[in-house]
Backbone as JSON Lines, residues from 0, in Angstrom:
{"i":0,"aa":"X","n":[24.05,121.42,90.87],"ca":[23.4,120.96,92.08],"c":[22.75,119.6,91.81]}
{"i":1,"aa":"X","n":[22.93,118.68,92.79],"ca":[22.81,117.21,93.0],"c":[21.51,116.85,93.49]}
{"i":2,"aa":"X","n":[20.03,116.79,92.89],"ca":[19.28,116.19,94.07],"c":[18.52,114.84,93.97]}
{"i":3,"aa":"X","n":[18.89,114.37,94.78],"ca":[18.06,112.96,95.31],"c":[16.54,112.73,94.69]}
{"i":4,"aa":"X","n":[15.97,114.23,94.88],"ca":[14.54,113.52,94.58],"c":[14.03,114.34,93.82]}
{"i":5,"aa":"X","n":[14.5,114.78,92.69],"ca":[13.74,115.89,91.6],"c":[12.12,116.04,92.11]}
{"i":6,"aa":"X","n":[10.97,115.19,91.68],"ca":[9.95,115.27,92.05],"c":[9.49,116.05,93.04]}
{"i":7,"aa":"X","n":[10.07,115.77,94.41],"ca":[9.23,116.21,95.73],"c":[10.38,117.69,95.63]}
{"i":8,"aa":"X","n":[11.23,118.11,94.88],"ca":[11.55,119.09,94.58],"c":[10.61,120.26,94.31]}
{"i":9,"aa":"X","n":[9.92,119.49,92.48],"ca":[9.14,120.19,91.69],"c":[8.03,120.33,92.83]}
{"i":10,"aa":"X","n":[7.27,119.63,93.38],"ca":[6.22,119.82,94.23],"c":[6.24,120.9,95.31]}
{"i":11,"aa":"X","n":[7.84,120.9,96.21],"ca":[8.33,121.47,96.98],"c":[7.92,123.3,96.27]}
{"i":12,"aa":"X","n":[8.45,123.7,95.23],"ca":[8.44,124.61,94.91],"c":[7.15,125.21,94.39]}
{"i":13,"aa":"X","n":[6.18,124.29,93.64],"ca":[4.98,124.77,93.63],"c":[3.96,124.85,94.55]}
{"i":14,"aa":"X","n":[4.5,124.61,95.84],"ca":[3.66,124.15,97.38],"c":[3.51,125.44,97.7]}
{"i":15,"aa":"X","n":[5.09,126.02,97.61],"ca":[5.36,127.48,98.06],"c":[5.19,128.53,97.63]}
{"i":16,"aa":"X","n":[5.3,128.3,96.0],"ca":[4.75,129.45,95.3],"c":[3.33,129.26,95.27]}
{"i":17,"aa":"X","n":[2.51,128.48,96.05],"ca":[1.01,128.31,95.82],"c":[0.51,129.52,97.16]}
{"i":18,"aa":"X","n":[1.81,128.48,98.24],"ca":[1.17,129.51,99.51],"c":[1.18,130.9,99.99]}
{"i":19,"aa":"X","n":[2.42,131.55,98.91],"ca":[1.99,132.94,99.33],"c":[1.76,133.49,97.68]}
{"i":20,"aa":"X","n":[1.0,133.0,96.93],"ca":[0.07,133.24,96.05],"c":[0.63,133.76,94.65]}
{"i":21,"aa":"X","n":[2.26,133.37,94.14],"ca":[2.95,133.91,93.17],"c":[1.74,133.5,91.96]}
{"i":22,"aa":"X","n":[1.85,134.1,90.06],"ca":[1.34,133.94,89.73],"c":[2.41,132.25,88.78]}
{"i":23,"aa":"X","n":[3.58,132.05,88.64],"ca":[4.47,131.32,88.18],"c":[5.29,130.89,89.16]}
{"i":24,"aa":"X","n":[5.82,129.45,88.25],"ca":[7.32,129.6,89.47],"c":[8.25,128.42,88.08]}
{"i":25,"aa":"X","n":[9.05,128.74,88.21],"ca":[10.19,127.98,87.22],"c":[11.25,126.57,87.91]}
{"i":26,"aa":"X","n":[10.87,125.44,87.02],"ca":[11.17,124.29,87.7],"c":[12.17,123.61,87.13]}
{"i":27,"aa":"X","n":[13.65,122.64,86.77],"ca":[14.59,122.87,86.25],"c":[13.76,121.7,85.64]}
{"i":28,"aa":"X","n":[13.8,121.64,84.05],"ca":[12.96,120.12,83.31],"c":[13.72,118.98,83.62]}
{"i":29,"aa":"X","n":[13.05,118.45,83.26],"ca":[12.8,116.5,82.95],"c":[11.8,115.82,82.37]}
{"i":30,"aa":"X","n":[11.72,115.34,81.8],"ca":[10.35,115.06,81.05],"c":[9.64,114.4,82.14]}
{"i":31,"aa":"X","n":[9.71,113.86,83.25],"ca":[8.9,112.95,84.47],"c":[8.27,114.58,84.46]}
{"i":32,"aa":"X","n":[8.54,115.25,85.09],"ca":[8.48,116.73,85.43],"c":[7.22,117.19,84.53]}
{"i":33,"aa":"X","n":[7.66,117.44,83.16],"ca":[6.76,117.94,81.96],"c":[5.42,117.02,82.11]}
{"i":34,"aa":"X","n":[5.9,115.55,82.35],"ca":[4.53,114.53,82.54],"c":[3.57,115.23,83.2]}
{"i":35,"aa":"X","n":[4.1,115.67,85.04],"ca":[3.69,115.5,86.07],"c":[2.58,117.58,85.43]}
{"i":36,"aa":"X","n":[3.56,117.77,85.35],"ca":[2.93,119.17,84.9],"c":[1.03,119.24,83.87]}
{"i":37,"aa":"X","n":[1.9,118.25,83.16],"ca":[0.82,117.65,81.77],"c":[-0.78,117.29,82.76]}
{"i":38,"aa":"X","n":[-0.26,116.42,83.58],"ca":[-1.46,115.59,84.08],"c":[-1.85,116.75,85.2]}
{"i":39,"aa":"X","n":[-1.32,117.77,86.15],"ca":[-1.59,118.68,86.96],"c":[-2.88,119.72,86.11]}
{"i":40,"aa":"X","n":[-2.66,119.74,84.68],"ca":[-3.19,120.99,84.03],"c":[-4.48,120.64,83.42]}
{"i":41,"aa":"X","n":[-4.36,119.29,82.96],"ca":[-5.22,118.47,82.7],"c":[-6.73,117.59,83.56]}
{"i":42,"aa":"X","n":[-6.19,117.98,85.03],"ca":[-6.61,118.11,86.06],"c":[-7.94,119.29,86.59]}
{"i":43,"aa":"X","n":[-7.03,120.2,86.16],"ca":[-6.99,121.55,86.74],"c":[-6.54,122.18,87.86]}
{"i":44,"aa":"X","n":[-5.25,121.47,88.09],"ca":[-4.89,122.21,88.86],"c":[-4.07,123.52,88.64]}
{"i":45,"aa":"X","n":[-3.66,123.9,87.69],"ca":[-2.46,124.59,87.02],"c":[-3.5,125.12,86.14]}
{"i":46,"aa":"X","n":[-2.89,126.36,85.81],"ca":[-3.63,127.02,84.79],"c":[-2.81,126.95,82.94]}
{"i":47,"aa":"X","n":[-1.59,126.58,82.92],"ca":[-0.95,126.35,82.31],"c":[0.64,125.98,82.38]}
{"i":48,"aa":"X","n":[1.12,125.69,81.64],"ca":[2.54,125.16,82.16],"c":[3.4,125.21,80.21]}
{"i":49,"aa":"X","n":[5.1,126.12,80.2],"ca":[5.31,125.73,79.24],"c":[7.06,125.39,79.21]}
{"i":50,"aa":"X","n":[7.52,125.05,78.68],"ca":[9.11,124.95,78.62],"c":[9.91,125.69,77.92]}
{"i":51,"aa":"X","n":[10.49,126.47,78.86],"ca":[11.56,127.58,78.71],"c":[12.88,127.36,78.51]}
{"i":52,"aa":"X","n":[13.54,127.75,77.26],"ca":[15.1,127.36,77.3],"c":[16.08,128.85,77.3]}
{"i":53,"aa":"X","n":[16.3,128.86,77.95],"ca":[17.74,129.46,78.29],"c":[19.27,129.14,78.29]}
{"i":54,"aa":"X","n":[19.68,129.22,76.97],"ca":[21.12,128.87,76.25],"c":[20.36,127.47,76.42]}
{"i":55,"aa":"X","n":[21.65,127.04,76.93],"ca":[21.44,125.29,76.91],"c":[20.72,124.77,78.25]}
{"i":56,"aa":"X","n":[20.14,125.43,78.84],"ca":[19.35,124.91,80.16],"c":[18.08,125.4,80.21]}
{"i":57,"aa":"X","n":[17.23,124.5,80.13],"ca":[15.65,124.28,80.2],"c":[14.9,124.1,81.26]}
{"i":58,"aa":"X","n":[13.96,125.2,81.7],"ca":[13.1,125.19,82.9],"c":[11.98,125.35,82.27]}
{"i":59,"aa":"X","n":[10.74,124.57,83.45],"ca":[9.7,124.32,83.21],"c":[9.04,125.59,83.81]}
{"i":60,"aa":"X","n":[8.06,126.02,82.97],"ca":[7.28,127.48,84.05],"c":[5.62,126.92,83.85]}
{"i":61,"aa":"X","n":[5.64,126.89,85.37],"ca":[4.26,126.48,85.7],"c":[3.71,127.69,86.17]}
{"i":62,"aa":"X","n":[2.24,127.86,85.27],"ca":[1.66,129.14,85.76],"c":[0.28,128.62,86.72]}
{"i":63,"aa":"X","n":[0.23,128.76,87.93],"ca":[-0.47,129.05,88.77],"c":[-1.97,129.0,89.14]}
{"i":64,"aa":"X","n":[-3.17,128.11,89.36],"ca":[-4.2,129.03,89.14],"c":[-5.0,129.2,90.61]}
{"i":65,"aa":"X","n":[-5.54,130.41,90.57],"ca":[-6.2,130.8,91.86],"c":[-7.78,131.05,91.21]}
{"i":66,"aa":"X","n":[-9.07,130.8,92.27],"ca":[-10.4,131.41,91.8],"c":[-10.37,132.6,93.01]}
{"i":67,"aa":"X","n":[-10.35,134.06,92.22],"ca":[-10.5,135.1,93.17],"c":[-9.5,134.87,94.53]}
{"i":68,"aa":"X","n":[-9.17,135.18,95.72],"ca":[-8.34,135.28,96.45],"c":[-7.81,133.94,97.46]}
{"i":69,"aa":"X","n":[-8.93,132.54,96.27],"ca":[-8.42,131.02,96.86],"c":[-8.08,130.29,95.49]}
{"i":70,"aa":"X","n":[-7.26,129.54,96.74],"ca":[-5.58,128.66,95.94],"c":[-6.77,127.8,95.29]}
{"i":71,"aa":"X","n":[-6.69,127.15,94.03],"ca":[-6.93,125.93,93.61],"c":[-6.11,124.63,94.39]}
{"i":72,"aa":"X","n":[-4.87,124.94,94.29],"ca":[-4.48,123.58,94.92],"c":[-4.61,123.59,96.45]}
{"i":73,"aa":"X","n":[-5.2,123.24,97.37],"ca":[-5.21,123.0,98.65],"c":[-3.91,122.0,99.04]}
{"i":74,"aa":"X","n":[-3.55,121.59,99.0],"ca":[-2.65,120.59,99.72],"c":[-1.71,119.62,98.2]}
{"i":75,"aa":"X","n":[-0.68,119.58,98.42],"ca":[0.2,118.33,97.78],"c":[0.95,117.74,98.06]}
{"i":76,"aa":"X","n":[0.96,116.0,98.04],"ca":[1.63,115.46,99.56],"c":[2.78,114.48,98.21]}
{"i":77,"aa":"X","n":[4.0,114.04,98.51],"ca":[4.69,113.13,98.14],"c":[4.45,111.89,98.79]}
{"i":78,"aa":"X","n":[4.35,110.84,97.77],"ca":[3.99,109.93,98.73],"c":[5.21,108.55,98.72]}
{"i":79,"aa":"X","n":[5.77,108.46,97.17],"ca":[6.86,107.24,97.01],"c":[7.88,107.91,96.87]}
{"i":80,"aa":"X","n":[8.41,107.57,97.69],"ca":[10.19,108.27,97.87],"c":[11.17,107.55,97.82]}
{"i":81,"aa":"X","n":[12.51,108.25,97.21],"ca":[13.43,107.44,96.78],"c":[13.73,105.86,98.0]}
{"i":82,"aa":"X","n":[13.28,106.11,99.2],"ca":[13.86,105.5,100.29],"c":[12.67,104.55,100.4]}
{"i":83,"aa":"X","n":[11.5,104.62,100.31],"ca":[10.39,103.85,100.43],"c":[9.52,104.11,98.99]}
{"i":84,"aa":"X","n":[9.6,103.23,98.04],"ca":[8.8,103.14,97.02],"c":[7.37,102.49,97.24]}
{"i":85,"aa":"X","n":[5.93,103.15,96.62],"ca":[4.95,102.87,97.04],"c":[4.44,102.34,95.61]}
{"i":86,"aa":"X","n":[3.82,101.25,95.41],"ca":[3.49,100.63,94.9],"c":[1.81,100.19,94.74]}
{"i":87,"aa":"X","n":[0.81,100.5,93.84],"ca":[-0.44,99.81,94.27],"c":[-0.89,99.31,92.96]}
{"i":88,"aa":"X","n":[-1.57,98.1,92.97],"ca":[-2.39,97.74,91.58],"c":[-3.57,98.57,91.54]}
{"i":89,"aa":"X","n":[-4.48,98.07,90.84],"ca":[-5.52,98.97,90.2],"c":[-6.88,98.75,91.2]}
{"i":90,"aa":"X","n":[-6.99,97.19,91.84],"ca":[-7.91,97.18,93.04],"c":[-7.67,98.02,93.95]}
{"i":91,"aa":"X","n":[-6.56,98.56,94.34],"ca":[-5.95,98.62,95.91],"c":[-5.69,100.37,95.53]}
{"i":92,"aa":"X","n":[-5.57,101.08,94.37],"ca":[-5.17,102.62,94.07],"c":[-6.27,103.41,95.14]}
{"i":93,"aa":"X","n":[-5.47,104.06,95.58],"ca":[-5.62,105.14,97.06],"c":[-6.98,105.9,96.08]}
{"i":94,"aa":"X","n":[-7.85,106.39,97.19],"ca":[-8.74,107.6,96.23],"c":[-8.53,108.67,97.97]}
{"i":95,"aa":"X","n":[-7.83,109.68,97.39],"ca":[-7.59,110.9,98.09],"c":[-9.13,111.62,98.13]}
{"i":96,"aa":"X","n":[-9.12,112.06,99.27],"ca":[-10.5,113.03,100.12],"c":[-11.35,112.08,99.65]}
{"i":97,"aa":"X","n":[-11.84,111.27,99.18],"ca":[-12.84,110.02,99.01],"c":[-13.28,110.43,97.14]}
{"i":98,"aa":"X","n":[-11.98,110.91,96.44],"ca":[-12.36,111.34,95.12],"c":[-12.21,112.38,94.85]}
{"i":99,"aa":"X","n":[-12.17,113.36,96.02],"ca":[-12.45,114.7,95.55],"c":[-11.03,115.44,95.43]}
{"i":100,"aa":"X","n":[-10.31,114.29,95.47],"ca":[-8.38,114.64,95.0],"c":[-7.73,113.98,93.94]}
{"i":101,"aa":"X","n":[-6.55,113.97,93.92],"ca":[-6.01,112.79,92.61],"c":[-4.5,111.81,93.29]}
{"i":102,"aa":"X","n":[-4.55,110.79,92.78],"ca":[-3.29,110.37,93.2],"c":[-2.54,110.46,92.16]}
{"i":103,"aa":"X","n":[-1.68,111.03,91.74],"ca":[-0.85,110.7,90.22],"c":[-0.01,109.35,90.52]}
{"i":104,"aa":"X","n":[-0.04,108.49,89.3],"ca":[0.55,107.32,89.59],"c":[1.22,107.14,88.14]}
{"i":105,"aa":"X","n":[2.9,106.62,88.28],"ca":[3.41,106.49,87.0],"c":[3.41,105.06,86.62]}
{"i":106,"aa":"X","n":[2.51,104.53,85.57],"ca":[2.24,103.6,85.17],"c":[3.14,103.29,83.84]}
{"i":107,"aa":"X","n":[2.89,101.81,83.09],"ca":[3.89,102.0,82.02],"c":[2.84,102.66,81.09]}
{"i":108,"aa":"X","n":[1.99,103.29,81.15],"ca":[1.6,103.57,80.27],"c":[1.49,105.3,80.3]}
{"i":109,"aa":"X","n":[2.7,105.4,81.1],"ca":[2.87,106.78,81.66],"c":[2.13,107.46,82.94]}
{"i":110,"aa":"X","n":[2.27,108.6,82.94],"ca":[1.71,108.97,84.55],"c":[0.33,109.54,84.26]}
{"i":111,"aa":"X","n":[-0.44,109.21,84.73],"ca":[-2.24,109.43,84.77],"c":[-2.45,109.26,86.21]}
{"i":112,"aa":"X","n":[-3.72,109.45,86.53],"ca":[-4.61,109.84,87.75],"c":[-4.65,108.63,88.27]}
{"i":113,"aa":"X","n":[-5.22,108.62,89.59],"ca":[-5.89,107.03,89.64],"c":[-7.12,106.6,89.34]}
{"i":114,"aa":"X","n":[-7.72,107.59,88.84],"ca":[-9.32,107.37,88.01],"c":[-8.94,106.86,86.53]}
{"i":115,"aa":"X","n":[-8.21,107.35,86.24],"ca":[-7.81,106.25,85.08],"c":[-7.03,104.92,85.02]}
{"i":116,"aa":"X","n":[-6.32,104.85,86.54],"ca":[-5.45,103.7,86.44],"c":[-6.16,102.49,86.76]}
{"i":117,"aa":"X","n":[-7.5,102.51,87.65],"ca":[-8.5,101.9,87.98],"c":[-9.22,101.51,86.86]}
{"i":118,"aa":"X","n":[-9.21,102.46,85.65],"ca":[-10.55,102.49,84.16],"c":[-9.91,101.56,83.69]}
{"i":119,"aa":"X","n":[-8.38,101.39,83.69],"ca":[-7.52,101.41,82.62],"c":[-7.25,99.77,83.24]}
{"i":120,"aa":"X","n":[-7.68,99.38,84.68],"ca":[-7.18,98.08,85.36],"c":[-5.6,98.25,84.76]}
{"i":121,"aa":"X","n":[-4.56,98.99,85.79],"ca":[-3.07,99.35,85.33],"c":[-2.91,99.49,86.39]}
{"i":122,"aa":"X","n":[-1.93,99.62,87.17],"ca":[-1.55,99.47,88.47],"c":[-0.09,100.53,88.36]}
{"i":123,"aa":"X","n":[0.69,100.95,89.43],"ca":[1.81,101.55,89.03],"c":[2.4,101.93,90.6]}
{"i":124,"aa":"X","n":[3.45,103.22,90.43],"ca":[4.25,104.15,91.6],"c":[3.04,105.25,91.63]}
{"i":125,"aa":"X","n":[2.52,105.24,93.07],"ca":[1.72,106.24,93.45],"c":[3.09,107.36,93.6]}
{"i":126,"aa":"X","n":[2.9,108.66,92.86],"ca":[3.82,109.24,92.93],"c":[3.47,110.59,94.21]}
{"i":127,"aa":"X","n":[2.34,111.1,93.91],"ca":[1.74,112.05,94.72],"c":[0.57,112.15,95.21]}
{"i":128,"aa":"X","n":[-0.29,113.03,96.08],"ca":[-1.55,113.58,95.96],"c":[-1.45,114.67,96.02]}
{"i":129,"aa":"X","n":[-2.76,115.39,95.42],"ca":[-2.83,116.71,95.22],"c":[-4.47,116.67,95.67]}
{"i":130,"aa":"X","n":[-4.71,117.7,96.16],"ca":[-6.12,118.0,96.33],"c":[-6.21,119.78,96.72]}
């Protein structure tokens, strides 16, 4: 299977396994993927995340986290897409709910928050928000 936009894939699937409350959900790897996972957990949004191989094909299993019968992740939006790439320097980086979210942005210095891409004066592809 062929897809256009791995990313809003991986997101796609943890949107859904968020909303009717699975405790995992298995995502096909890529290391962008493993990044995006890395910086989600690091976050806190995810309670953990590890890479699963099966024969020769490797999925990512992201485990889930809820406090008591509410989602940690409220909302996760795609924002640069294959068709419109979004772009911001380090003055201009979006701050989601006024901070109280994250933008992941893939910089060359890999994909970090925008609280660091701002620390870091690094600019990059706003890839998502999550809040």
């Amino acid at each position: 299977m062929f897809l256009t936009d791995p990313i809003a894939d991986m997101l796609t699937r943890v949107r859904n396994a968020n909303s009717v409350m699975h405790d995992k959900v298995d995502i096909p790897h890529s290391k962008m993927k493993v990044a995006l996972a890395a910086v989600l957990k690091e976050e806190g949004y995810i309670s953990n995340y590890k890479v699963i191989t099966d024969g020769n094909k490797k999925n990512i299993r992201v485990y889930l986290k809820y406090v008591g019968k509410e989602k940690v992740i409220k909302g996760i939006k795609r924002i640069s897409k294959p068709g419109r790439r979004v772009y911001s320097s380090a003055e201009d980086m979006p701050r989601v709910l006024s901070g109280l979210g994250i933008a992941v942005v893939s910089t060359s210095n890999g994909l970090v928050t925008d609280r660091v891409a701002r620390k870091t004066n690094i600019g990059g592809e706003v890839l998502c928000y999550v809040w």
